[in-house]
Each structure stands twice: as structure tokens, then as C-alpha cells.
PAPATI-845299 format. One record per atom (N, C-alpha, C): residue number from 1; residue in three letters; atom name; y, z, x. Coordinates in Angstrom, 3 decimals. Layout:
N
+-----+------+------+----------+----------+----------+
|  nr | rest | atom |        Y |        Z |        X |
+-----+------+------+----------+----------+----------+
| NUM |  ala |   CA |        Y |        Z |        X |
...
+-----+------+------+----------+----------+----------+
//
This chain:
93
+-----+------+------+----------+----------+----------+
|  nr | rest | atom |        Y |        Z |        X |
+-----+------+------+----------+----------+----------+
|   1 |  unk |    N |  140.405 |  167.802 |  140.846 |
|   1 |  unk |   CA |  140.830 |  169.044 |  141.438 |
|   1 |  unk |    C |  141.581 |  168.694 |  142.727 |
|   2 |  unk |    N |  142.491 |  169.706 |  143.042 |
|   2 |  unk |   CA |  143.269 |  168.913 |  143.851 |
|   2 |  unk |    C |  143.748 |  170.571 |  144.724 |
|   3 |  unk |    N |  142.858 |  170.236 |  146.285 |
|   3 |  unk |   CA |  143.105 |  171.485 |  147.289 |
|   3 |  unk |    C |  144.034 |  171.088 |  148.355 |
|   4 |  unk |    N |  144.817 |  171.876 |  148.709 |
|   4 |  unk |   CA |  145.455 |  171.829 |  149.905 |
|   4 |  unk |    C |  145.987 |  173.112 |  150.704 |
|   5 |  unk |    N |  146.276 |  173.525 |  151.976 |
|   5 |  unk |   CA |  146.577 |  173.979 |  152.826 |
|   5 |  unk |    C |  148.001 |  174.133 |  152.615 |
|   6 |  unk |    N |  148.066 |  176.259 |  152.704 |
|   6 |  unk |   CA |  149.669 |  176.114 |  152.524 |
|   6 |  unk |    C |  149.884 |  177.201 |  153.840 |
|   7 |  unk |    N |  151.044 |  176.932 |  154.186 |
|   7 |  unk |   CA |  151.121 |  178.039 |  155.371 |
|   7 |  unk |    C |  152.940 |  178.427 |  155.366 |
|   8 |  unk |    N |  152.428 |  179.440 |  155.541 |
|   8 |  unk |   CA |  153.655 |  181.038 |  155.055 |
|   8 |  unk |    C |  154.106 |  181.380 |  156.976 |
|   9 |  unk |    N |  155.174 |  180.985 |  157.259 |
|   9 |  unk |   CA |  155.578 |  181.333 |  158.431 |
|   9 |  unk |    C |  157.331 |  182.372 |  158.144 |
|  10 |  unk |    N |  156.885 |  183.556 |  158.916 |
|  10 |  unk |   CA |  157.869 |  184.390 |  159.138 |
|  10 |  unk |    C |  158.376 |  185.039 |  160.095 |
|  11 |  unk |    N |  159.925 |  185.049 |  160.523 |
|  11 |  unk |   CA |  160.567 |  184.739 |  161.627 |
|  11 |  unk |    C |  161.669 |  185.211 |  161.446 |
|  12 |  unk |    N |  162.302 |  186.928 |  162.100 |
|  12 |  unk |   CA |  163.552 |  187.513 |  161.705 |
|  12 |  unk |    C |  164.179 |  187.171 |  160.449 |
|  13 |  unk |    N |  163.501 |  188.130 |  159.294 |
|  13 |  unk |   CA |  163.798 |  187.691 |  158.311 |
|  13 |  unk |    C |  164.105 |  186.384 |  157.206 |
|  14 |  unk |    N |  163.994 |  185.483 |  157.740 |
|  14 |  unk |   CA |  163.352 |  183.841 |  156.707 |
|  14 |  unk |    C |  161.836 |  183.721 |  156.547 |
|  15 |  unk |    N |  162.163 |  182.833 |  156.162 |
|  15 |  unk |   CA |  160.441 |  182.290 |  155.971 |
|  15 |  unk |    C |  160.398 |  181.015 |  155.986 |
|  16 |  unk |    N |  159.462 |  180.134 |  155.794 |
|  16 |  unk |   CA |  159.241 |  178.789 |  155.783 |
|  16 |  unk |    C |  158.010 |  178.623 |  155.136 |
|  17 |  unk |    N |  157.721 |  177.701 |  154.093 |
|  17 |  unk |   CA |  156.449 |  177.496 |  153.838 |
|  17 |  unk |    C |  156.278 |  176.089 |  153.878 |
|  18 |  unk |    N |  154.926 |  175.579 |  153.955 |
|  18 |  unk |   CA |  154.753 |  174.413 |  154.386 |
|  18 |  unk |    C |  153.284 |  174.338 |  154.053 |
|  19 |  unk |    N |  153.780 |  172.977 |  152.753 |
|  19 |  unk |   CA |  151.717 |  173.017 |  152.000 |
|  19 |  unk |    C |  151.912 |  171.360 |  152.796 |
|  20 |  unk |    N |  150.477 |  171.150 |  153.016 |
|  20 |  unk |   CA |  149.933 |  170.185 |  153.644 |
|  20 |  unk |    C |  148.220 |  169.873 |  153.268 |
|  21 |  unk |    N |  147.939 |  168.814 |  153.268 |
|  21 |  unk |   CA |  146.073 |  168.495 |  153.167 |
|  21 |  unk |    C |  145.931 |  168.171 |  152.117 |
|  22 |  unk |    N |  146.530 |  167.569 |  151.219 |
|  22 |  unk |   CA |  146.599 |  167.274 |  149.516 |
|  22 |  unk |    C |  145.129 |  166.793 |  149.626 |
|  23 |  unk |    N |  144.305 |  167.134 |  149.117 |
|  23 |  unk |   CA |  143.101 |  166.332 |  148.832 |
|  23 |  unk |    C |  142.283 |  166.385 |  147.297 |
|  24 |  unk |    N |  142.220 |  165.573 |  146.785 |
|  24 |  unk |   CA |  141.576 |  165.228 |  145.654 |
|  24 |  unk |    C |  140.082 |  165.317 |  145.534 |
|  25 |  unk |    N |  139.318 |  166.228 |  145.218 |
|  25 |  unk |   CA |  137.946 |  165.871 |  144.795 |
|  25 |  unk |    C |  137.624 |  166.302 |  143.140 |
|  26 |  unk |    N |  136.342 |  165.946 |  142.771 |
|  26 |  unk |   CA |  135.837 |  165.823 |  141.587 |
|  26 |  unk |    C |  135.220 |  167.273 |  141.308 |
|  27 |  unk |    N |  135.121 |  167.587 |  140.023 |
|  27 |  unk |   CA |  134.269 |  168.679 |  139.137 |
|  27 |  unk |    C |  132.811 |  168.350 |  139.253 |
|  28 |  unk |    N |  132.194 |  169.077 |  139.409 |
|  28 |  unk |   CA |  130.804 |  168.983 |  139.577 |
|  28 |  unk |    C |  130.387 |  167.963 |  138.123 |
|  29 |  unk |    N |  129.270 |  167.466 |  138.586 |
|  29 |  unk |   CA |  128.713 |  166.827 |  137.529 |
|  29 |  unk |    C |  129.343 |  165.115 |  137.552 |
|  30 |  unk |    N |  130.775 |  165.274 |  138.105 |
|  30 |  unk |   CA |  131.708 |  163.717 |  137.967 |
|  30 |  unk |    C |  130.875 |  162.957 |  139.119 |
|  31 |  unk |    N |  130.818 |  161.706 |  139.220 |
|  31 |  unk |   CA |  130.641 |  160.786 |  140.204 |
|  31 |  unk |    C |  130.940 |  160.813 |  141.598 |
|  32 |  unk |    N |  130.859 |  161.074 |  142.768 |
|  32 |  unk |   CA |  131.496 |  161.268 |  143.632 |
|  32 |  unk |    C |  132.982 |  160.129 |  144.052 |
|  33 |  unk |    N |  132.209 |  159.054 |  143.645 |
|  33 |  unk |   CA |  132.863 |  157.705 |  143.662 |
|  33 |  unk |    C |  134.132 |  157.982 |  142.827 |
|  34 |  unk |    N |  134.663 |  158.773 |  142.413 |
|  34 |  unk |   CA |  135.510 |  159.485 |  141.360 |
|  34 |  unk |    C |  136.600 |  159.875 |  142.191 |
|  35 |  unk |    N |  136.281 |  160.606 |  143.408 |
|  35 |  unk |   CA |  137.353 |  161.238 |  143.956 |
|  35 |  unk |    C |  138.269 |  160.505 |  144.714 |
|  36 |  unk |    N |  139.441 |  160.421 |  144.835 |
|  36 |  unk |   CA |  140.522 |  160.150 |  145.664 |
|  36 |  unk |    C |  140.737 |  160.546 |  146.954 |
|  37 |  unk |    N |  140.459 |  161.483 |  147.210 |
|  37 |  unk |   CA |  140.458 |  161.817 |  148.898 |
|  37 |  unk |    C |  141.691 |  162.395 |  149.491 |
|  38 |  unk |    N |  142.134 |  162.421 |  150.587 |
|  38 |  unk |   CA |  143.691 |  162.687 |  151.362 |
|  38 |  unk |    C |  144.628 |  162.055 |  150.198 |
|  39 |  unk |    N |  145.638 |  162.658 |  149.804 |
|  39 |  unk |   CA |  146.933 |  162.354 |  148.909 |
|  39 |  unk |    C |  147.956 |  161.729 |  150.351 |
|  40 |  unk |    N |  148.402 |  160.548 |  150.116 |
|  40 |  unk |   CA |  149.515 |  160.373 |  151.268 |
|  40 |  unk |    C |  150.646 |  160.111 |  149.905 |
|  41 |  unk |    N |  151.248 |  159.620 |  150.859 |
|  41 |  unk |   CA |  152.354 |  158.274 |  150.378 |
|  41 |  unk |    C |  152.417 |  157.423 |  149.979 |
|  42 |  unk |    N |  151.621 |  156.451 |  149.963 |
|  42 |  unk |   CA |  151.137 |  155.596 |  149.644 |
|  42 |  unk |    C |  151.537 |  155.249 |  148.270 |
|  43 |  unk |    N |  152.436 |  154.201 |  147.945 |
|  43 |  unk |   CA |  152.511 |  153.631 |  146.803 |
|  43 |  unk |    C |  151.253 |  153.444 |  145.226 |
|  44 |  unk |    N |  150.410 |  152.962 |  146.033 |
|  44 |  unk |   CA |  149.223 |  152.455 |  144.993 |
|  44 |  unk |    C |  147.921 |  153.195 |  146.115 |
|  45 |  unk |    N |  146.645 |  153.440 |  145.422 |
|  45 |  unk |   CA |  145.865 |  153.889 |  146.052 |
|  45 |  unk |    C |  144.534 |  153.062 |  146.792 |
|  46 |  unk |    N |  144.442 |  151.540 |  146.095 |
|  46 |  unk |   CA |  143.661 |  150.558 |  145.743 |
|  46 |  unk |    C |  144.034 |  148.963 |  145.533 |
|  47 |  unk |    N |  144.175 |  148.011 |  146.270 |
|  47 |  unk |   CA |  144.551 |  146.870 |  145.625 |
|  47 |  unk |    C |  143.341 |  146.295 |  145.407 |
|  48 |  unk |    N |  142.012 |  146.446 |  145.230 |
|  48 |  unk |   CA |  141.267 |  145.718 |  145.235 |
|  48 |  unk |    C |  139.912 |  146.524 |  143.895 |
|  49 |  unk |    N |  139.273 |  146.162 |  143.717 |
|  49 |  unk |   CA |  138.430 |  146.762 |  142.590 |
|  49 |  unk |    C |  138.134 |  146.604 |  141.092 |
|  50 |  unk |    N |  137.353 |  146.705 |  140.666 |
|  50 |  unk |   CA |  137.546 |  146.627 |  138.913 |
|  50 |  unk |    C |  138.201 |  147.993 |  138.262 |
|  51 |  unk |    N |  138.400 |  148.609 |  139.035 |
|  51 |  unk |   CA |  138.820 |  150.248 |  138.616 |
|  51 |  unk |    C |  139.701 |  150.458 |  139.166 |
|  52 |  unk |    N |  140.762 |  149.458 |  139.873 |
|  52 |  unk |   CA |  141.964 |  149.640 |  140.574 |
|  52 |  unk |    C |  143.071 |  150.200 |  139.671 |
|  53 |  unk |    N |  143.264 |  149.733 |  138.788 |
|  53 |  unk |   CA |  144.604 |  149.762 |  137.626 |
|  53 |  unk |    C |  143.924 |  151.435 |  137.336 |
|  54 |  unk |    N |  143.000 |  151.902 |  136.914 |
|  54 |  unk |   CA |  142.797 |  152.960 |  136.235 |
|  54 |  unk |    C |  143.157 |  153.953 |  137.372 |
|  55 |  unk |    N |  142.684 |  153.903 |  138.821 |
|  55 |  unk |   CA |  142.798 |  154.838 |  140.160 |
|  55 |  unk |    C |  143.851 |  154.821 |  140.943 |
|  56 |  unk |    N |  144.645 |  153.853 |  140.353 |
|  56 |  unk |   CA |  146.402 |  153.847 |  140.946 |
|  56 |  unk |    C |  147.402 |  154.707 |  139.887 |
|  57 |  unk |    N |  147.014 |  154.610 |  138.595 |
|  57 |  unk |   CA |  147.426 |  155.708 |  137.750 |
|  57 |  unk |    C |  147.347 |  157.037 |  137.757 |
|  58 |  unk |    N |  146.048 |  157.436 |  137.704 |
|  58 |  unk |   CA |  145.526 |  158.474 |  138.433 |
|  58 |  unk |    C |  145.925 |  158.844 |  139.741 |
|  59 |  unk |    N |  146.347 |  158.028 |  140.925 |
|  59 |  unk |   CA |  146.881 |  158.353 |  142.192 |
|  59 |  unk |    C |  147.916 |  158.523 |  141.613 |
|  60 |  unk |    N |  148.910 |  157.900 |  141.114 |
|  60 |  unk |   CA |  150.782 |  158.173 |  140.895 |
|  60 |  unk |    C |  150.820 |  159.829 |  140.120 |
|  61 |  unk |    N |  149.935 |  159.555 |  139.352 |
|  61 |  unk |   CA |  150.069 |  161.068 |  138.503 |
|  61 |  unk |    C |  149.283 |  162.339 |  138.932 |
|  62 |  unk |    N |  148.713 |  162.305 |  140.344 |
|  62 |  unk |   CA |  148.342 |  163.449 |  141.111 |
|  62 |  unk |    C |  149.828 |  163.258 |  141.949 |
|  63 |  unk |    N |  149.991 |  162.130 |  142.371 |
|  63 |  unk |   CA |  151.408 |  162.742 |  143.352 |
|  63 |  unk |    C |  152.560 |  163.310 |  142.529 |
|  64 |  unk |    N |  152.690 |  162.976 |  141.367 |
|  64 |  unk |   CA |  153.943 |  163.927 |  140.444 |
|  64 |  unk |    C |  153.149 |  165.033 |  140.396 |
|  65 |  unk |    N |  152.184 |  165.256 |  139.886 |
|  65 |  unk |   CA |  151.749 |  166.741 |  139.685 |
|  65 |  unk |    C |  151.686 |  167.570 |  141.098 |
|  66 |  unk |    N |  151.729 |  166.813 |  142.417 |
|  66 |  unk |   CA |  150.973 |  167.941 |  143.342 |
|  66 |  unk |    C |  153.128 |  168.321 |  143.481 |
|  67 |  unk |    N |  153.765 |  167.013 |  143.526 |
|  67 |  unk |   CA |  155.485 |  167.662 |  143.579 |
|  67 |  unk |    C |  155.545 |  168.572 |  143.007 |
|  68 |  unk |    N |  155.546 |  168.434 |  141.786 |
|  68 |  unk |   CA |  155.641 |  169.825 |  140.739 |
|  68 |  unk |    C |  155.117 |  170.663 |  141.109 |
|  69 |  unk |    N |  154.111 |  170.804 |  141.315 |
|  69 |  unk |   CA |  153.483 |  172.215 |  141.927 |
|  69 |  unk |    C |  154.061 |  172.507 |  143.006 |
|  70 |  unk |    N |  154.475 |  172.093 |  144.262 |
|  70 |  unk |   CA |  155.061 |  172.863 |  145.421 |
|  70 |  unk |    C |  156.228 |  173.040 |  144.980 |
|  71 |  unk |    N |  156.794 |  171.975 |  144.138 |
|  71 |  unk |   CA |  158.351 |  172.616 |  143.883 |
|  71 |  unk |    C |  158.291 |  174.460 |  143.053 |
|  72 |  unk |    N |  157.763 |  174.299 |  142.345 |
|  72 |  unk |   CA |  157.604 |  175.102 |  141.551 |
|  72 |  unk |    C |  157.270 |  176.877 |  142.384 |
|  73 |  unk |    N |  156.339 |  176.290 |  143.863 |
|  73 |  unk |   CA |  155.889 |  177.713 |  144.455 |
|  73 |  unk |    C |  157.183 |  177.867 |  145.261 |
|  74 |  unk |    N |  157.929 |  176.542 |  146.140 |
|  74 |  unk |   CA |  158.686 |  176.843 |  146.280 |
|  74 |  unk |    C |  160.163 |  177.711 |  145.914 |
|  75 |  unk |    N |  160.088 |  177.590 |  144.671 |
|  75 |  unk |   CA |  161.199 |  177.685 |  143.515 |
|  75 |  unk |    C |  160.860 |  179.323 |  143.392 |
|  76 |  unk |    N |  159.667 |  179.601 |  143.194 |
|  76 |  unk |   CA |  158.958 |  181.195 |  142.808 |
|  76 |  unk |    C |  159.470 |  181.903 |  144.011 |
|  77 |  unk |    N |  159.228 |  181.245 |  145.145 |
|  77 |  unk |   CA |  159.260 |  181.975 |  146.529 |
|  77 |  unk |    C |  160.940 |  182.213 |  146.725 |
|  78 |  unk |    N |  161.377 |  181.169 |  146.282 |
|  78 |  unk |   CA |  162.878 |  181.105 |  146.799 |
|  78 |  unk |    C |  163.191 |  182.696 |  145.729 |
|  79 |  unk |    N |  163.033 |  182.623 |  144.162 |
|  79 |  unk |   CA |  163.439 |  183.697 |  143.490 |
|  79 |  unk |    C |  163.135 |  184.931 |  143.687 |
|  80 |  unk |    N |  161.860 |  185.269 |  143.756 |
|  80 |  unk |   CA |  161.195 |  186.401 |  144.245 |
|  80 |  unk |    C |  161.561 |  186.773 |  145.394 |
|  81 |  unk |    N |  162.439 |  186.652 |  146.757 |
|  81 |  unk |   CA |  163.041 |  186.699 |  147.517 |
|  81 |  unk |    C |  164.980 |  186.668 |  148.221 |
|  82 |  unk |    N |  165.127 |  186.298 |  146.903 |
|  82 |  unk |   CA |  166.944 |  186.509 |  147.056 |
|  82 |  unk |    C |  167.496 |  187.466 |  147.140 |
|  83 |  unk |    N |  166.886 |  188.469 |  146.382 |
|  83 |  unk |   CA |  167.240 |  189.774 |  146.032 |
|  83 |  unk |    C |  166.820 |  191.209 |  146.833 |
|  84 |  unk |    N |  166.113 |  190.499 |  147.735 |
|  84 |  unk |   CA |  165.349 |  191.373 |  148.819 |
|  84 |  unk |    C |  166.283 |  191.999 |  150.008 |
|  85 |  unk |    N |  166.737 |  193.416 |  149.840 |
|  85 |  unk |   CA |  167.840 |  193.516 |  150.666 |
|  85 |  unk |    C |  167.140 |  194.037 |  151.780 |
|  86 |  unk |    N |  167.688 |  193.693 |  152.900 |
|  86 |  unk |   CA |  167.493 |  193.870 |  154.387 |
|  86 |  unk |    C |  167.242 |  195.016 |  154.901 |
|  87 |  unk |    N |  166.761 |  196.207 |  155.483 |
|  87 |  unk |   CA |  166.864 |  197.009 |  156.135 |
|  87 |  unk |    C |  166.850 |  197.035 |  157.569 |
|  88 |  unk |    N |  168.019 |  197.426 |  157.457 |
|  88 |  unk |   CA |  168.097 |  197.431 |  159.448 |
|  88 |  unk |    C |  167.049 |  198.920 |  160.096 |
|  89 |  unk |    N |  165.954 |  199.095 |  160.607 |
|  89 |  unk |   CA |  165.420 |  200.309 |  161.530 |
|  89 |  unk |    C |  165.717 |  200.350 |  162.213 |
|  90 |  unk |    N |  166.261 |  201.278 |  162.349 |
|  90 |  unk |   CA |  166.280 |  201.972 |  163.664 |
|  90 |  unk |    C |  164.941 |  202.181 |  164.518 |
|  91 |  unk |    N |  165.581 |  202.065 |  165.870 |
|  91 |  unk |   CA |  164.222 |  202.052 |  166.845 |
|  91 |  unk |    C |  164.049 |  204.086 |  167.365 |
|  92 |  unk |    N |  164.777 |  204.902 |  166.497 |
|  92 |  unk |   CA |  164.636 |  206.017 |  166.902 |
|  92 |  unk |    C |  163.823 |  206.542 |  165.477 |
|  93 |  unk |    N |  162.086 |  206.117 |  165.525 |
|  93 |  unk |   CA |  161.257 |  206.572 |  164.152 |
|  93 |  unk |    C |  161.254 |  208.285 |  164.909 |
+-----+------+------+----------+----------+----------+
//
């Protein structure tokens, strides 16, 4: 399972979003020793272990999946929003 922190900032009409905190933990019942932890950058997740090769796979293919997913909210946000026409108010309600 894989949680992170997204934050929605709005500012004379734009927006900005910005997900951050990628973190990896396990389904109840899994091992704790299971989970991955903070998602960075990081090339490989492990050089050392008997379970290295299996948890560097698993690391590469949470970082494509967590891309895909922000691209994707990004992508929603960008569409659901193009079409949003402006109203200027007047300050005489």
C-alpha cells in the first residue's frame, strides 16, 4: 500500500498541486519486514540481503506506479479545469 501527502494550493485563479511522502507499508497480516518505507530516488532500494533482487523490483515498480498515479491526478486536474470560465465579481454584491 502506498500513502502519501497531496496538497492543493490556490492563488488568483491557478492552482498547484504537489503530492509528497510516498511511503510504502504492508496489508495487515504481511510481515512488517515487508515494507519499503519513504519512496525516494534512489536507483535500487537494497544492495545487500538475500531478498535484495526481489525488493529492488518491487522498489522500481512502486516508483512507476506511484508516476502513473500523480500523472494521471495531475492529468484529471488539468482536464476537469480548462473549461472553467472565469467570473469577474464585482465588489458592488
Amino acid at each position: 500500500m502506498i500513502k502519501y501527502t497531496i496538497k492543493v494550493y490556490i492563488k488568483e485563479n491557478r492552482y498547484k498541486i504537489v503530492l509528497t511522502n510516498f511511503n510504502h507499508s504492508v496489508k495487515i497480516g504481511n510481515g512488517p519486514q515487508c515494507a519499503l518505507g519513504v519512496i525516494t530516488t534512489a536507483d535500487v532500494y537494497t544492495t545487500t540481503g538475500m531478498s535484495k533482487k526481489y525488493q529492488n523490483n518491487v522498489w522500481a515498480g512502486i516508483k512507476v506506479k506511484a508516476e502513473q498515479y500523480s500523472n494521471e491526478i495531475f492529468m484529471s486536474l488539468e482536464n476537469k479545469t480548462k473549461d472553467i470560465k472565469i467570473e469577474k465579481v464585482s465588489s458592488n454584491w
